[in-house]
N, C-alpha and C positions, 0 to 999 in steps of 0.2 A: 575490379570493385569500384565501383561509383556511390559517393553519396548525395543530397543534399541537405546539408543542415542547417538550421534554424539557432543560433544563441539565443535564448529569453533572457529578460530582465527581472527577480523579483525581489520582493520587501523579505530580508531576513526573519521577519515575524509570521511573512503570510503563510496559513494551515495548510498553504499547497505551491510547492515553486518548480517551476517548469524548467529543467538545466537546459534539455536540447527537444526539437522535434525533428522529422524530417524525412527524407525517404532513401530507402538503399538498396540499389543494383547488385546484388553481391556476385558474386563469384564461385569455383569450387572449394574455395579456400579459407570462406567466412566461418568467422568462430568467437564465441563471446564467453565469457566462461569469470562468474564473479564472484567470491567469498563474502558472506558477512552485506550482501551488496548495499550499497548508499541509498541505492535506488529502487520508487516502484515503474516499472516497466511494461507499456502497454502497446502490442504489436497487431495490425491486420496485415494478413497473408495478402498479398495482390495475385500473385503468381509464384510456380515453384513448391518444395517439398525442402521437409528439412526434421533437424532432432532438435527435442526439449527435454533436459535431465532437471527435476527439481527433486532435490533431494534424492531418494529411491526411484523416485517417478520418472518415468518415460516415455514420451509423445512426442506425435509425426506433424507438426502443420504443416499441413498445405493450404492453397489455392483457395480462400475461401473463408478460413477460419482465426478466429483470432487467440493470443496469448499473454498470460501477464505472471507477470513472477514481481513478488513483491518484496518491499526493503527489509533486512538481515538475514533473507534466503542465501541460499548455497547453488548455484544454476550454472547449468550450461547451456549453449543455444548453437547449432552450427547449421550450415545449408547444407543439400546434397547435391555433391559435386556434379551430379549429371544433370540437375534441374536445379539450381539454386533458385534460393528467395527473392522476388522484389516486395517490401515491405512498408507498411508508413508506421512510424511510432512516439510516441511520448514517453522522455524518460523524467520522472518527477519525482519529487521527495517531499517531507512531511506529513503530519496527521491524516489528511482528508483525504486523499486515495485509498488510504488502508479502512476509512471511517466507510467509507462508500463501500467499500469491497463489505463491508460487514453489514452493512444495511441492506446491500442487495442481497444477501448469501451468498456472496463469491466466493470470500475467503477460504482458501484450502480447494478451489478450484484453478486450476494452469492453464486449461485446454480446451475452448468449445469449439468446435467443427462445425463450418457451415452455417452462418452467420451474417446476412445482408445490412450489415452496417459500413462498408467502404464509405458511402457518402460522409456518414457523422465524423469517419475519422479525415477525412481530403475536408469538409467543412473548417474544423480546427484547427488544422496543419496550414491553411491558407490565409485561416486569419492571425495565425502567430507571423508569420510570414510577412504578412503586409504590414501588422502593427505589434513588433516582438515583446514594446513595454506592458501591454495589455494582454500576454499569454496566459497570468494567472485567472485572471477572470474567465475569457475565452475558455480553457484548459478546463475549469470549472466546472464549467455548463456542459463541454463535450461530451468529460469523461461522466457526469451524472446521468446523460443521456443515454452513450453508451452500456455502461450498468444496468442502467435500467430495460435494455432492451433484451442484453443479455440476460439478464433475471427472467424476464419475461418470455424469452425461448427455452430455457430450463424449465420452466415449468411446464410450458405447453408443451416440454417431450418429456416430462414427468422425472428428468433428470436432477432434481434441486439434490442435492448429497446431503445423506444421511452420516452425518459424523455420529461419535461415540463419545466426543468430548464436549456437546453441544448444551447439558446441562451445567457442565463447569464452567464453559464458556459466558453463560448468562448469569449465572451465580457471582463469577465473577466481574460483572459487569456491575452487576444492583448492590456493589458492595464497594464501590471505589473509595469510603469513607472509611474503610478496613485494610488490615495489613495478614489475612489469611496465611499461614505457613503450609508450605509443599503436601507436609504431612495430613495437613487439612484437606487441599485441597484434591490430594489421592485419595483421600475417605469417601470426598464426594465422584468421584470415578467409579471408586471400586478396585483403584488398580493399584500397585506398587508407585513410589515416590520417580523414578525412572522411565517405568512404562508411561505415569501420566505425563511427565516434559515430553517422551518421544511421540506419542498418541496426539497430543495438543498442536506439538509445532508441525508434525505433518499434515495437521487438517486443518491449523489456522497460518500456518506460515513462523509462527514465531510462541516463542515461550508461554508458560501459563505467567510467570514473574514481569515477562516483558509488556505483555499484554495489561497484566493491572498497573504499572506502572505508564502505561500508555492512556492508560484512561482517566488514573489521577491528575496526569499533566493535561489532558482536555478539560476535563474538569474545572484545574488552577487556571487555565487559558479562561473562561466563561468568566469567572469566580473576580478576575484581575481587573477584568474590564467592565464588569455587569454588575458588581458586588461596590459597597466601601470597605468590604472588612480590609481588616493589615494581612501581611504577608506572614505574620506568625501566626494570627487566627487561621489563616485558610490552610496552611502546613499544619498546624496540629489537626485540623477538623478534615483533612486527608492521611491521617493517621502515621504522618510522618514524624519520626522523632524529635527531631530539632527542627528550627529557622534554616539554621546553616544547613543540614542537610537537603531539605527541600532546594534552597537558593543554589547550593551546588550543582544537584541535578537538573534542575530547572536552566540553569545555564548550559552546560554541556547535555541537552537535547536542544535547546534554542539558538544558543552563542549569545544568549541576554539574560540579566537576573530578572527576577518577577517587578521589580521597580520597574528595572529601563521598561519592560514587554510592557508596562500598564501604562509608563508617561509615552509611548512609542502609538498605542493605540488612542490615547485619550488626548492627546495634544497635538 
């Protein structure tokens, strides 16, 4: 097993931080397998065959096609030992990969087959490479690129997926100034308070609770920096209980209160 990696450098605040890029020679022996994962994770197949478990879900990349599994998924990833993987990938964290994933309609997709994007992924990998501090920007534009093209092939093979959670999904979006409960938001399903967590996070990667709570904090992001209001107006008017509440969570998804994040952008 051979790698080679790339460390980036990026701003604790930036809506997209690139931890590693790089490419991997694997072996019969390769295996990835992460709980809860930190990270969203973006793979082109070069060469080789292999398995991807997300969740329930099961798929073969090979030679060709690309995969991503996204942050607080449950995954596994391993080559096959008669043909293992060589791969190029981007492993990143924060807001804006999961935002992309959902602008393009990705999200709650793992797996497109056959896919001529190598160049866009060797483009970005070469330029984190040459200049590691400037990966977030770079990383930026690649992965929007990419998105977008794979959007763009789903549709021209009529594959764009049909979820079942797609009206909750947007409900809860036009509603980020609310604090909807479970029970509500199975009403608009149709389904039991159960069926709708398990229906949701397998077609969007993650919770119906996590998901609004992920939009309130985009939201507060915009609001900190593009707003004057105070940090108690913008927490009540995202239907958070308290100050302190907002400012706690706001901290442990950031590692910054709403202060530091708005003097970190503004000064």
């Amino acid at each position: 097993m051979h790698e080679e990696m790339t460390h980036c450098r990026w701003r604790a605040e930036a809506p997209l931080k690139v931890e590693l890029c790089g490419i991997s020679y694997c072996d019969g022996s390769y295996r990835m397998r992460r709980r809860n994962s930190k990270f969203t994770v973006i793979e082109y197949i070069i060469h080789g065959t292999g398995t991807l478990e997300v969740g329930n879900q099961v798929h073969y990349p090979k030679e060709g096609d690309v995969y991503f599994v996204t942050e607080g998924s449950n995954h596994e990833y391993r080559a096959d030992p008669s043909d293992p993987w060589t791969k190029i990938w981007f492993n990143t964290s924060g807001p804006l990969p999961l935002a992309l994933l959902d602008i393009y309609g990705l999200r709650g997709v793992n797996h497109i087959p056959s896919v001529s994007v190598e160049p866009l992924f060797r483009e970005g990998y070469e330029a984190c490479v040459e200049n590691p501090s400037q990966a977030e920007q770079v990383v930026a534009i690649t992965l929007h690129n990419i998105f977008m093209e794979l959007s763009t092939v789903l549709r021209a093979r009529h594959e764009s997926p049909v979820r079942q959670s797609q009206g909750l999904h947007d409900y809860i979006d036009s509603c980020v100034e609310e604090t909807p409960s479970l029970a509500e938001m199975a009403k608009i399903l149709g389904r039991s308070p159960s069926q709708t967590i398990r229906i949701f996070k397998r077609e969007w990667g993650t919770t119906p609770y996590h998901f609004l709570i992920e939009r309130k904090f985009q939201k507060a992001r915009i609001l900190l920096t593009g707003s004057v209001k105070s940090v108690k107006e913008i927490a009540y008017g995202l239907g958070f209980k308290s100050e302190y509440h907002f400012s706690a969570l706001f901290k442990q998804k950031t590692g910054m209160s709403p202060k530091t994040y708005r003097n970190s952008i503004l000064h």
